[in-house]
Every structure is written in C-alpha cells, then in structure tokens.
C-alpha positions in Angstrom: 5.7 -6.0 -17.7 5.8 -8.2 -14.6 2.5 -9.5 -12.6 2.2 -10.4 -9.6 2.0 -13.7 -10.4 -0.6 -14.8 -8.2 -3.6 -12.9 -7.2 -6.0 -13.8 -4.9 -8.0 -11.7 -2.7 -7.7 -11.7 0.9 -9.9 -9.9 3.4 -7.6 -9.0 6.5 -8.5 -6.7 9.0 -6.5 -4.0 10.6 -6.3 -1.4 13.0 -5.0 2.0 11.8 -6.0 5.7 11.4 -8.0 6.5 8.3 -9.2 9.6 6.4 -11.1 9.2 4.0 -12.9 11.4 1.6 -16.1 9.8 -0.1 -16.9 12.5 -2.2 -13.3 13.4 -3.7 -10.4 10.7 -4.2 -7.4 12.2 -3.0 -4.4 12.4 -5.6 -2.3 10.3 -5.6 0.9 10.1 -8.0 4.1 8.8 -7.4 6.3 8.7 -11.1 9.4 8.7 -9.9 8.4 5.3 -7.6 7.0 3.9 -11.0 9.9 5.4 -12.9 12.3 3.5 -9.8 10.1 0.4 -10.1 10.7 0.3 -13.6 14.7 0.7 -13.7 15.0 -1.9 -11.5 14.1 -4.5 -14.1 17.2 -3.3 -16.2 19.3 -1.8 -13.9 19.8 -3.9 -10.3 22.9 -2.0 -9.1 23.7 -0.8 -5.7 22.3 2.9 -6.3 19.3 1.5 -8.1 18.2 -0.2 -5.5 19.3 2.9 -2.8 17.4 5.1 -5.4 14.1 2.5 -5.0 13.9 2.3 -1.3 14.4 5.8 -1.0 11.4 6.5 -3.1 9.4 3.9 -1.7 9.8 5.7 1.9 8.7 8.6 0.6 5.7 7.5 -1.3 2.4 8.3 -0.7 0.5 4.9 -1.3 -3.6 3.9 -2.2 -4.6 0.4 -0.4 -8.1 -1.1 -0.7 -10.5 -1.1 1.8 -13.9 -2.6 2.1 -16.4 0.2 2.0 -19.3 -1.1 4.0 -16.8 -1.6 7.1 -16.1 1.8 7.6 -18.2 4.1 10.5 -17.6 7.6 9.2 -18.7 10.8 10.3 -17.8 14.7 8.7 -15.7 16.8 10.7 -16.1 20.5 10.4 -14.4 20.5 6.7 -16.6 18.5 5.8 -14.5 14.9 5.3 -15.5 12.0 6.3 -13.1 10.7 9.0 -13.1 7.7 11.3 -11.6 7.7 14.6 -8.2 7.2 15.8 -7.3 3.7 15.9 -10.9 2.6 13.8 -10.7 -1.3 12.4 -11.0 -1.2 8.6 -11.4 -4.3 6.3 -8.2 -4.7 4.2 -8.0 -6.4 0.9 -4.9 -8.3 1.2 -3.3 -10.8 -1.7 -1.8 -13.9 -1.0 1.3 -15.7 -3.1 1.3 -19.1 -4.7 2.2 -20.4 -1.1 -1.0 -18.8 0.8 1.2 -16.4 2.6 -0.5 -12.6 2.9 1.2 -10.0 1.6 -0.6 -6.2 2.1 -1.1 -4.8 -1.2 0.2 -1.0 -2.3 -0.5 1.1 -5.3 1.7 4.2 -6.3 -2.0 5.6 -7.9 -5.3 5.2 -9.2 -4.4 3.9 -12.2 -2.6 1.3 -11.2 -5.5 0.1 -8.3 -7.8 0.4 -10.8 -6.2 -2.6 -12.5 -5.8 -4.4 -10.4 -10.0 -3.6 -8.9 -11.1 -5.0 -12.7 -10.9 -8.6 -11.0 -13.3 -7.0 -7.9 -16.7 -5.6 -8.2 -16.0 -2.4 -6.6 -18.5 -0.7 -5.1 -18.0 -2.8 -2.3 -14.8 -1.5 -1.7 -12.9 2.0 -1.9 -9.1 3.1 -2.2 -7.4 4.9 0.5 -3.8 6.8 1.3 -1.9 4.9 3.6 1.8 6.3 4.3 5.0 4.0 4.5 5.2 4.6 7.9 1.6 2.7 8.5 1.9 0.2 6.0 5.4 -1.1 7.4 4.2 -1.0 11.2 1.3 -2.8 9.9 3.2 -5.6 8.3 5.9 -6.0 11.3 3.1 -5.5 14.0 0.2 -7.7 12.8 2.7 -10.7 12.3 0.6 -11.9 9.3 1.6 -10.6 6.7 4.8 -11.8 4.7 5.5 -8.8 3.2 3.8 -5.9 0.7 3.4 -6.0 -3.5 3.3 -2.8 -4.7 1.0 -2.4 -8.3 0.2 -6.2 -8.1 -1.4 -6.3 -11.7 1.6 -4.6 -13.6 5.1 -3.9 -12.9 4.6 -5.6 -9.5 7.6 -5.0 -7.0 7.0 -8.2 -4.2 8.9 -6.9 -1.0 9.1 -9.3 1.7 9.4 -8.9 5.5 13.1 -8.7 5.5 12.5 -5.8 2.9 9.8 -4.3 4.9 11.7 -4.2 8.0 15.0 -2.8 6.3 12.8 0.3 4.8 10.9 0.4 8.3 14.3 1.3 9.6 15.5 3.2 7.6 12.7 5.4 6.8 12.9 5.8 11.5 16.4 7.0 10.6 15.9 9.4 8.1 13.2 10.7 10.4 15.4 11.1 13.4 18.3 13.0 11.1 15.5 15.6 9.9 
C-alpha cells in the first residue's frame, strides 16, 4: 500500500457549485479507478497509464468540506442545496514541501480513512466531478496538484497532470 506520505490538513476555501444531501450520502463507487490505481503500481506501461487517466476523467469523486460553512436551504425535493457559485471550506493536504494539493476520494471508504485523523462532525464529504476539481486546481493557482485516496493507495497528481486530464477530459467532451 502506498500513503500519502505526508498528511496535514489544510483549510482552503473555494468557490464552486455544491449539492449536498444531509440526510443521505450520495453513492459513490468508482472500482475500476481503484482497480486502475492499483495496476499502476505493477504495471506503468503506456496503456496503463491511458487506461488510469481515462478513468480518472470519468470518476465521480467525494472531497471534504467543513460543515458549519455551508448556507443550505431544501429545494422542492427536498435536498439541501446551496447556490450557484456558494464558497465552501475545503480540506486541502499539503506535501512535505507545504505545497497544497486538493484532496480526492474514489468513495466512502476510502474518506473515511483518511477522516480517522479529523474529528468529523465538523466536516462532511461531498461529490465533486473531474471537471470542477481540475478547474479548481488550474483556476485558484494554489494548489500544486490533487492526491487521490491520501491514506491508502495514494495516486499524487501534480499540475502538469491536472492540466493534461483537464484537456483531455474538454476533448473527449467536444467529440461526444
């Protein structure tokens, strides 16, 4: 198993678009990211690493938020839902250097891992989408890069990284 090999929480704050569902956690399950993740650490060929960033593009991701942040009101489902654009606390983690990287999980298991450092009922997990995450690390010009599942199997991408899937994932889109 590989950590991320130095954890430290970060507070950051960001602007994006969040749902968020207080009295149901959304599912979230992504095995064939985990599955990619996983091969990389035998296999680092050409079409591994094509078969990794295609499934990180189309993950579905969790992030941690700060709870208490968050201005929430029900909209005629019933869901609690911020407004577009609403700031939200992000827990960040930084590398041995102090640079901030925005932190990923491919599902509750593995956030919940990486929470047993945190006391969490200050804080609460939340989808975010490739397509977010990435604009938020190019746009926000903090952030060195992303870990996804920082307390096991960690895969550190940095900004190069980012912006390659960034593109790619814009291409893909204008194809479909």
């Amino acid at each position: 198993m590989k950590f991320w090999s130095n954890i430290k929480l970060t507070i950051f704050l960001g602007a994006i678009s969040v749902m968020v569902n207080a009295e149901e956690p959304q599912p979230v399950m992504t095995p064939s990211l985990v599955n990619a993740i996983n091969l990389l650490y035998t296999d680092t060929s050409k079409s591994t690493q094509d078969d990794l960033q295609l499934e990180i593009n189309k993950a579905k991701f969790l992030t941690l938020i700060l709870q208490r942040k968050i201005e929430t009101e029900k909209d005629s489902d019933g869901i609690n839902v911020t407004s577009e654009g609403a700031k939200v606390s992000i827990v960040g983690s930084s590398d041995s250097n102090g640079n901030p990287y925005l932190i990923l999980f491919t599902d509750w298991d593995a956030l919940h891992k990486y929470a047993k450092k945190i006391d969490m009922k200050d804080y609460s997990g939340f989808v975010i989408y490739p397509e977010t995450a990435w604009n938020m690390v190019i746009n926000q010009k903090k952030y060195h890069g992303a870990v996804i599942n920082p307390a096991a199997n960690s895969l550190p991408l940095n900004f190069q990284q980012i912006d390659n899937l960034n593109r790619k994932l814009k291409a893909n889109k204008s194809v479909n």
